[in-house]
Residue, then its C-alpha position, 0 to 999 in steps of 0.5 A: x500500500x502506498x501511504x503520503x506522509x507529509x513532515x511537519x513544517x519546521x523541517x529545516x529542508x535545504x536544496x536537497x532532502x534525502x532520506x539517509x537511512x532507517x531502523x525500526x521505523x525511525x527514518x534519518x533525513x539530510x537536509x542540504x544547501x550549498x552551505x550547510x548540511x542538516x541531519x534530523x530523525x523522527x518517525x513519521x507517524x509520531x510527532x517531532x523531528x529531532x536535529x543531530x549534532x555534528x562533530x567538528x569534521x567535515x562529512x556526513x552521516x550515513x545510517x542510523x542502526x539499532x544496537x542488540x547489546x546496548x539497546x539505543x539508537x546510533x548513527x554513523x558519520x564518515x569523515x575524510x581528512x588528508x585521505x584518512x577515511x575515519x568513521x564516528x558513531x553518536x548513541x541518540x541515548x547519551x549523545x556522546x561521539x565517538x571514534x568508531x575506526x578508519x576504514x579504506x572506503x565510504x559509502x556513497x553519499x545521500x543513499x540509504x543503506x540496506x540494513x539485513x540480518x543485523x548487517x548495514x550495507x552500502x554501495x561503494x563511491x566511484x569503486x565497484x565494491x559493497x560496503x558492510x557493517x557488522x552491527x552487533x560488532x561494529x566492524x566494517x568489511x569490503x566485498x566485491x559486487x556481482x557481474x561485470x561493470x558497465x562502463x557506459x553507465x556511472x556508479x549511481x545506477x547500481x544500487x542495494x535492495x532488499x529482497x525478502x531475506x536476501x540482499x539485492x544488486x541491481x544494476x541499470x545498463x543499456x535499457x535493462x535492469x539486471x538482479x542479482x541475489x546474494x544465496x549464500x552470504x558466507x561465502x559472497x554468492x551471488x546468482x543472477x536471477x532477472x532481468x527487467x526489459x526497460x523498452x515499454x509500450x509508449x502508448x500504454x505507458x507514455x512520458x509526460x507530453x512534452x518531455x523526452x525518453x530518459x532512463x532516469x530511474x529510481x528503484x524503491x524496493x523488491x516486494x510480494x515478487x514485484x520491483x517498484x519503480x519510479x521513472x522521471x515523467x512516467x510515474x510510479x511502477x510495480x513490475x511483477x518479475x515472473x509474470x513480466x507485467x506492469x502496472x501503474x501506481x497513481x501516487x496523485x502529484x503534480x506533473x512537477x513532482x515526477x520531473x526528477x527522481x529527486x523530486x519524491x522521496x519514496x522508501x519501503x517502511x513498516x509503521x512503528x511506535x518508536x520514538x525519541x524524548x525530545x530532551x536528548x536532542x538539539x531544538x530547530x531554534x539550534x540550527x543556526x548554531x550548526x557547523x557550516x561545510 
């Protein structure tokens, strides 16, 4: 079921907004301009948003992951310094920082992770290599990705998906979709599995009039044996991948908002009551108060 959810509107929201990570039904958000970057939690079903101090470095958060052993909520922000790349973790229950590691990659930036089996995940910037995390350990581990690179395409058309259990690759290259399933996850096996052909019927899925053919394409998440989709002016999709149908999913927006796969956030979520004491947080009048990059 799709479900609009609109924030409240003291949301600090900049250039760009983007949804950063979830965990048990908290969602991380990154709102940023050219100046400044700001990272806010909340769950959308509960009232607040709560802003999120930075350290003193430059970077940027990168997940959010609920911790077994402790019980509390924390975040993880990536830091790059004379080509050191070191990783902090803030607990939302004391909100100390702390210095987590240095690890040899980042994951890239503005992307939600894919968080299975008490494993964090990330697609790699500009190197064809998944980054994990270890949550009940917090260690990090680099493997490679599945298939061979495509290089008439960049880095942000691969991307993580959950799939059931499984972990998903996909990969966006020349007019198709490939999915790759991670089967045996202690050993990196990965198997093919489908294949989505991008060339649709026109007349029965046409663009917005005036616009042209583009591959811009944002896959949301593998569900119920259906990829869902969402194609800059043509909509929303749900893409059965044995049956090789689609049907469209009327979201009722503007012709405005499905100009740009940036222009709607859209994410596989299970509604929870989870939420944050606003005490353990910095207030919206602080805004102004947080480290310009």
């Amino acid at each position: 079921m799709l479900e609009r959810v609109c924030l409240e509107s003291t949301v600090p929201v900049g250039q760009e907004f983007k949804l950063i990570g979830c965990s048990n039904g908290l969602l991380l958000f990154g709102a940023f301009s050219r100046w400044k970057q700001v990272f806010f939690v909340c769950n959308p079903f509960k009232p607040g948003q709560f802003i999120l101090r930075q350290p003193d470095k430059p970077g940027y958060l990168c997940g959010i992951y609920f911790h077994p052993l402790t019980k509390d909520y924390r975040v993880l922000y990536v830091s790059e310094i004379n080509n050191d790349t070191e990783y902090l973790v803030l607990s939302l229950h004391t909100l100390q920082w702390r210095k987590l590691c240095y690890f040899a990659h980042w994951p890239k930036q503005k992307v939600a992770p894919i968080s299975i089996g008490g494993l964090v995940h990330w697609m790699v910037e500009h190197k064809p290599v998944i980054m994990t995390f270890t949550i009940k350990t917090e260690e990090f581990n680099a493997r490679p990705h599945p298939g061979t690179m495509c290089h008439l395409h960049p880095m942000p058309d691969m991307q993580l998906l959950q799939m059931g259990s499984c972990l998903a690759f996909c990969n966006l290259c020349c007019g198709k979709i490939g999915i790759w399933v991670l089967e045996d996850y202690i050993n990196w096996v990965w198997v093919s599995r489908y294949v989505v052909d991008l060339e649709w019927d026109l007349k029965c899925y046409p663009f917005a009039p005036g616009n042209e053919i583009n591959n811009d394409i944002k896959l949301v998440t593998i569900e119920n044996g259906d990829l869902v989709l969402f194609w800059a002016y043509r909509g929303l999709f749900r893409y059965n991948l044995q049956l090789k149908t689609i049907r469209k999913i009327p979201i009722g927006v503007s012709k405005l908002d499905i100009q740009s796969t940036n222009s709607l956030l859209m994410t596989s979520y299970t509604k929870s009551f989870v939420t944050l004491r606003l005490r353990n947080f910095a207030s919206f009048h602080d805004i102004e108060r947080f480290r310009k990059i």
